[in-house]
N, C-alpha and C positions, 0 to 999 in steps of 0.2 A: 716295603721300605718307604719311608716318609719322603727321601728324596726324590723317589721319581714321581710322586705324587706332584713335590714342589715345581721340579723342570717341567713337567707336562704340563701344567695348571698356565707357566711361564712363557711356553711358547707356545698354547692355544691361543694366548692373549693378540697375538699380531701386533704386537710392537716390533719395531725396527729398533731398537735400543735395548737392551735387557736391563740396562740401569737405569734408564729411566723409566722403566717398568717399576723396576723395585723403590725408586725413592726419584722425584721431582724438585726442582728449584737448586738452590744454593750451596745445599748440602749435595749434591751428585759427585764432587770429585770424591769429598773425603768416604760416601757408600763406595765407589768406586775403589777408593784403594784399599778399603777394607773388605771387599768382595769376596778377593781369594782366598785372602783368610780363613775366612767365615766358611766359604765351599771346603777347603782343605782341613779345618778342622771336624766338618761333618762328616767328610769321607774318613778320616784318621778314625775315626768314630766307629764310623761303622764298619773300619776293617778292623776294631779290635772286637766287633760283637759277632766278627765272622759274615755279615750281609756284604761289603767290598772287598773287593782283591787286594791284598797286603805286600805285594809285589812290585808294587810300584807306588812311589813317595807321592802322598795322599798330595803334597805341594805340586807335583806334574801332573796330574790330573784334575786337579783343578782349574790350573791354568789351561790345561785343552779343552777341558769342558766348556769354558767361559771361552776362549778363542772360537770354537769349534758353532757355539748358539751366536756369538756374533756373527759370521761367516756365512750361517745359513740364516738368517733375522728377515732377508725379504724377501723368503718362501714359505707360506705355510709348508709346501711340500719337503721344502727343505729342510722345516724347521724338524720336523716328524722324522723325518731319516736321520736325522744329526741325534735326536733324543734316542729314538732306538739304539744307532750305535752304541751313542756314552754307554746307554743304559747296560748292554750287552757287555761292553766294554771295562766296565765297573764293577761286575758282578764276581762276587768272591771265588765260583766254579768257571772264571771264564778262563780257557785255552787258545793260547795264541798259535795259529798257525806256524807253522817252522819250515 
């Protein structure tokens, strides 16, 4: 899946910002507000080609995803644990304990 390619590529990087990762200067809020967007339609995406879980509205996982790499932005180690999760967590066979 292309997306975990992109998260992992993002938080190898060692930024403490993930939007300033993605885009610098002037334009940062309006990347910003356009973010989740962008994440939510990739995920919507790929839960209708069956690669993401369809179970939960691509819009709440994007926002945790992006919550979730902010949260952990100044740890490498963190950052790697936070990706793993999403990544598990996003996955179209994932089973949520009960």
């Amino acid at each position: 899946m292309a997306l975990s390619s992109s998260i992992r590529c993002s938080c190898q990087a060692g930024s403490t910002d993930i939007i300033a990762l993605i885009h610098h200067g002037d334009q940062v809020p309006p990347i910003e507000a356009r973010l989740p967007r962008f994440l939510s339609d990739l995920l919507a995406e790929a839960a209708r080609a069956g690669q993401a879980r369809s179970d939960v509205a691509a819009s709440e996982l994007a926002h945790y995803c992006l919550h979730a790499l902010g949260a952990a932005a100044a740890s490498r180690a963190a950052r790697q644990c936070v990706v793993g999760l999403m990544l598990a967590g996003m996955d179209a066979g994932f089973e949520p304990r009960r």
